[in-house]
N, C-alpha and C positions, 0 to 999 in steps of 0.2 A: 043572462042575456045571450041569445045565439049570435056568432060573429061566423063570417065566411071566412074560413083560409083555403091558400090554393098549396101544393108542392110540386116547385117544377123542378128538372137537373137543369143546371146552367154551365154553359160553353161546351155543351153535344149536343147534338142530331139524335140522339139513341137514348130512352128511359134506362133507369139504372147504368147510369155513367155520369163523367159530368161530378158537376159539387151540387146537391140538394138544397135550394131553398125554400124557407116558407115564408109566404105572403099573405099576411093575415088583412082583409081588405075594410072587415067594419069595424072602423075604431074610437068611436062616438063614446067619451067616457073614460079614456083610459091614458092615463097619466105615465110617466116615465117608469115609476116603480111596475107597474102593471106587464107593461111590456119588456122588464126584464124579467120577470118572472114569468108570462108566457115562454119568450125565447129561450129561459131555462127548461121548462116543460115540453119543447120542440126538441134541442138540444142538438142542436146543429149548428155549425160554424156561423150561422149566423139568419136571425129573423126579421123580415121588412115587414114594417108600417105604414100602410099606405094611409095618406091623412087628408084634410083639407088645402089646397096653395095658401099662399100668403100673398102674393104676389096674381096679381088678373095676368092670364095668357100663359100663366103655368099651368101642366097637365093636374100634378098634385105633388103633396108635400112626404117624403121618404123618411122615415125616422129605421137606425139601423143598429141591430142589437146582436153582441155574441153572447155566449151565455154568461158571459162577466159585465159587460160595460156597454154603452152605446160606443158606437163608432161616428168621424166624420164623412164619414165618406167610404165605400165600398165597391166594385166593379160586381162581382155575381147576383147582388141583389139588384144593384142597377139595370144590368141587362135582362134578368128574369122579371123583376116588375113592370119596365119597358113594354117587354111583349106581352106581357099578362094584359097589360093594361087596354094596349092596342086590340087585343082580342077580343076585348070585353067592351070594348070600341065599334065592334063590329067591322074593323078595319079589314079588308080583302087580300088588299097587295101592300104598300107601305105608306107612312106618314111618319110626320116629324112632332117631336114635341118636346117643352121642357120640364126636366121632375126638379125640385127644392132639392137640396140634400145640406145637413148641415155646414157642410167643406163651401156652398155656394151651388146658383144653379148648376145643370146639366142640361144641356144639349145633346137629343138623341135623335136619331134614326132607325126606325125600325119596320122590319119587314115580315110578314104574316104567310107562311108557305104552304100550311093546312090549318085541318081544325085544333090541333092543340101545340103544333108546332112554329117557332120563328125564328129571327135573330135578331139583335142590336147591337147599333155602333154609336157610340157615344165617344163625346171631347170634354179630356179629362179637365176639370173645371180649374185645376195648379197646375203650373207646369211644371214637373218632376225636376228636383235639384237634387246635386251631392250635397248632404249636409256635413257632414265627416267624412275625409279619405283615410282610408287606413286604420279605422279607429281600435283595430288591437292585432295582435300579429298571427301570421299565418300558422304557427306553432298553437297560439289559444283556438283559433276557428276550428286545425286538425282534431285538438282534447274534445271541444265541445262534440265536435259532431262524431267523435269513435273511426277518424279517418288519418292518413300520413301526411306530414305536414308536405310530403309530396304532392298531393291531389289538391293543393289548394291553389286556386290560380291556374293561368292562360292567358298566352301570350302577353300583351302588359295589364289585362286585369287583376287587381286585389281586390279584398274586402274595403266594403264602405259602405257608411249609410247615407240611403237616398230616401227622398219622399215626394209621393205628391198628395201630401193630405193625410198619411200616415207611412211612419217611419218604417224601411226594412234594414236592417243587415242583410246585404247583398254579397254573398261568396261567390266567386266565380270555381270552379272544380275542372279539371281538367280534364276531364273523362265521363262518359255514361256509366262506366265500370263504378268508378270513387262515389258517383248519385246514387247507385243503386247500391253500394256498400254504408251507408250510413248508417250507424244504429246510434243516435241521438237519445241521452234523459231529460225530464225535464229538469232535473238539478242541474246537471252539467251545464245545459242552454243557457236556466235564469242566473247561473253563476256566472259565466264569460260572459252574454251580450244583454243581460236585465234591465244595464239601466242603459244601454244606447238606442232601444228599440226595442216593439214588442214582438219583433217577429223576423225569424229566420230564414232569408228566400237564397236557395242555395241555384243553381245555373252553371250548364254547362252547353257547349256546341253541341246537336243532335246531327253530329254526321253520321251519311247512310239511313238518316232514321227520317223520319216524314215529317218533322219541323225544322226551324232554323234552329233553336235552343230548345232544352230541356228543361224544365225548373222542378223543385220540391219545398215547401216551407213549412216550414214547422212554430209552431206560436205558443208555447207553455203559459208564458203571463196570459195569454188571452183563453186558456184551458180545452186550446186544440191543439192535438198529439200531431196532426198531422193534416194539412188542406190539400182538398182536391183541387181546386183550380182556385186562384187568387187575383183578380185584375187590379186591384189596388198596387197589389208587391208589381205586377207587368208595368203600370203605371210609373210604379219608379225607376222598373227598370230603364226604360228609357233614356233614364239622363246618363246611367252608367254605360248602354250602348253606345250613345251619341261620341262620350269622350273614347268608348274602346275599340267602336268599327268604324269613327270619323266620318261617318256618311256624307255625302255631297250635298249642293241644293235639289231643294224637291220633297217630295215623296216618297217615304221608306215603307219595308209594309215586313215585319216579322213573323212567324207562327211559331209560338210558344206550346210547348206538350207541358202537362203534368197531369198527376195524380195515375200515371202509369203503374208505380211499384206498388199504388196499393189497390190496384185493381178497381180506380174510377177516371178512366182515362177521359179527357179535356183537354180541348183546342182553344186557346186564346191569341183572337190578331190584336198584334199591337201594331199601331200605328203611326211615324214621326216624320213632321213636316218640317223642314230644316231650311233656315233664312238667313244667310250669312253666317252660317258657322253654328247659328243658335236655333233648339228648339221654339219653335214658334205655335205649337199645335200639338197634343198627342190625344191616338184615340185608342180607344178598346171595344174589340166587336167579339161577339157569340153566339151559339146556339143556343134557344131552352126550348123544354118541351116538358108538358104537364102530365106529371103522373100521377097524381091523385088533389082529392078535393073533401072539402066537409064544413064539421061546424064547431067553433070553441064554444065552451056552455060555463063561460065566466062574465 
């Protein structure tokens, strides 16, 4: 059977940048097993299935695969499918709608700026908690990552794991220098942080540099070496912000860089709405823009 899939990059403005995903759109017939095995045969951080809703007044239903496991939930495929969808909508300027995703619906916004270009801002459907502060010491983070137990940390951030719908070890690093020094295994990773999360999101300040932070993550259990942009890990960041830059009431609005060092540079906004002291809201917005299209013949 012929199935449509599209590949956009997500969270740029620019083809070949950005993290690559694929949206494979007709999926009439095809079971879990199936869609992990395409997502393996894509072989990319991760492949959306665009499905039937479940629910009336939902746009459609999101099933989200890395080349190991389904996920519950994801930001790059969020915001690429979003606009995908929008376009195929025949939408001009923007609209609103809701995608399933296993984590619980999604609330999006999204805006259509050309023919194959857009962006989405969607509210993350958890609202990001520390689940562990501290959960191993700054000396294990430096081994793992091939770094000085100097570079670990700023001002009173540590390590900890947060989530909103999936787990990160979140390192704070002191420096752009210590980010870009990191030469990480996966032995090492799945040795120190295996079993407290699947995924490594390391952060530091991007002074001088054209975001507020800088991020990098790395996911072994999930059999990526290294992600170009992540809005799930951004997602969590959040709740680590909240307790390390205290922000006021209101309206926070972050710009997260990554996948700089390895040459697929990505802008992700985070966003946090703060209500007495507590997260009340967080979203995550993007660019995507499509670069290629075709047919699977499974």
């Amino acid at each position: 059977m012929a199935r449509r899939f599209v590949v956009l990059d997500v969270f740029t403005d620019r083809t070949l940048s950005g993290n690559p995903l694929a949206v494979v759109l007709d999926t009439d017939g095809l079971d879990g097993n199936h869609m992990q095995a395409i997502a393996r045969e894509f072989n990319l951080s991760e492949t959306v299935f665009v499905t039937k809703p479940q629910e009336e007044g939902s746009r459609a239903r999101l099933r989200i695969f890395t080349i190991n496991h389904e996920l519950p939930f994801a930001g790059h495929p969020t915001v690429g499918a979003a606009v995908l969808l929008a376009m195929r909508d025949g939408v001009e300027t923007s609209t609103d709608f809701v995608l399933e995703e296993n984590v619980g619906p999604v609330a999006c916004h999204v805006t259509v700026k050309r023919e194959r270009l857009g962006s989405a801002t969607f509210t993350v459907p958890r609202i990001p908690e520390i689940i562990d502060a501290e959960p191993m010491s700054r000396e294990a983070c430096a081994q793992a990552l091939g770094l000085d137990t100097s570079d670990i940390g700023f001002d009173d951030y540590s390590p900890v794991i947060a989530s909103a719908g999936v787990p990160f070890v979140c390192v704070p690093l002191a420096s752009r220098s210590a980010l870009a020094r990191i030469s990480p295994s996966a032995a090492r990773l799945i040795g120190t942080f295996g079993g407290g999360a699947d995924s490594v999101y390391v952060f530091c300040r991007d002074e001088d540099g054209e975001g507020d932070f800088r991020a990098r993550m790395f996911a072994a259990n999930m059999g990526i070496d290294e992600d170009p942009a992540t809005g799930s890990a951004a997602a969590s960041l959040a709740a680590v912000l909240l307790a390390g830059e205290k922000p006021g009431e209101g309206f926070h609005a972050y710009d997260i860089l990554q996948g700089v060092e390895i040459g697929r540079s990505s802008l992700i906004r985070l966003g946090l709405q703060v209500t007495t002291g507590e997260l009340t809201a967080v979203t995550i917005g993007g660019g995507a823009v499509i670069v290629s299209e075709g047919m699977l013949h499974v």
